[in-house]
C-alpha positions in Angstrom: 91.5 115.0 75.2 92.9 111.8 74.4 95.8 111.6 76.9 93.1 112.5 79.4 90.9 109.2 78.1 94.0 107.0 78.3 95.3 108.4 81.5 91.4 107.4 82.9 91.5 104.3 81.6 95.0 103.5 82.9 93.9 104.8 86.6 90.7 102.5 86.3 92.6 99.5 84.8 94.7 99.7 88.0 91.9 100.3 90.9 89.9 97.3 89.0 93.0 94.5 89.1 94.4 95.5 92.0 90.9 95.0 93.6 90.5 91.6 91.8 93.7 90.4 92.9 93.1 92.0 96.7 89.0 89.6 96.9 91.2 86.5 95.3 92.0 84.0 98.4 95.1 82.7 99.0 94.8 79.1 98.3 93.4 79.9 94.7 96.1 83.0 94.1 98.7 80.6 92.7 96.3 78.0 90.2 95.2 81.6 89.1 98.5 83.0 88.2 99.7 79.8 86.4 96.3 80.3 84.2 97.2 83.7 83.6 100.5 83.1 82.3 99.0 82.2 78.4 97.2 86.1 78.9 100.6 87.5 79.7 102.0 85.2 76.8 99.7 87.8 74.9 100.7 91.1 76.4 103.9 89.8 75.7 103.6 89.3 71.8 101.1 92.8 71.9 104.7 94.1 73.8 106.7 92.9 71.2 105.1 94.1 67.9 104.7 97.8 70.0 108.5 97.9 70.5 109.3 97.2 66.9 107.1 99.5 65.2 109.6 102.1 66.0 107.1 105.1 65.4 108.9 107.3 67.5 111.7 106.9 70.2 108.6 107.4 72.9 106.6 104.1 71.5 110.0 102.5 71.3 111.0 103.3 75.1 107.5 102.6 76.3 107.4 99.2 74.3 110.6 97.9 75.2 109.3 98.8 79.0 106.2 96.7 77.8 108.1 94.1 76.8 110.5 94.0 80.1 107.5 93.7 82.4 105.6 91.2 80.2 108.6 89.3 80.1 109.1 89.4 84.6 105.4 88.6 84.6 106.0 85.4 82.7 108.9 84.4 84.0 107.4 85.5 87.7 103.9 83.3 87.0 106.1 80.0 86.5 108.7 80.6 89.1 105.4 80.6 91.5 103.4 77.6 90.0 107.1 75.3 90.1 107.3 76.0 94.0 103.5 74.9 94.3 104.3 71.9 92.0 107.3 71.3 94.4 105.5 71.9 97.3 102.9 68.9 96.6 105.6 66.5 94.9 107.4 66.7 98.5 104.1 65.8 100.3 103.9 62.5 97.7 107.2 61.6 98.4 107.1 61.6 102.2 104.1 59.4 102.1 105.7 56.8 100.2 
């Protein structure tokens, strides 16, 4: 019963953010992801502490998998948010 609750909860956690990030318009997608970056900062630590409790090799596999995605999140959300920053620092410097 609970791997059927988590499984549910997973499926819905999915179907909800990829909805939120689907309404979210383009000009506000990238301000959005560089103020998400501290949240994945989180999942990241959460990520962390999961992978070294090493319970059993599952929780060890799963956190390390945690961490590897938390980690190309974070790295992902300021890749995106220098090219915007780059993007309006050219604009200033043409004017000039």
């Amino acid at each position: 019963m609970t791997l059927l609750l988590a499984v549910t909860l997973f499926v819905l956690a999915v179907f909800l953010g990829m909805e939120l990030i689907a309404k979210v318009p383009a000009t506000l997608h990238t301000p959005l992801m560089s103020g998400s970056n501290a949240i994945s900062g989180i999942t990241l630590i959460g990520a962390l502490v999961s992978a070294g409790t090493e319970h059993t090799t599952l929780t060890t596999v799963l956190g390390f998998l945690a961490v590897t995605l938390a980690t190309v999140n974070v790295v992902g959300g300021f890749l995106v948010t220098d090219r915007m920053l780059s993007m309006f620092s050219n604009r200033r410097k043409r004017r000039e």
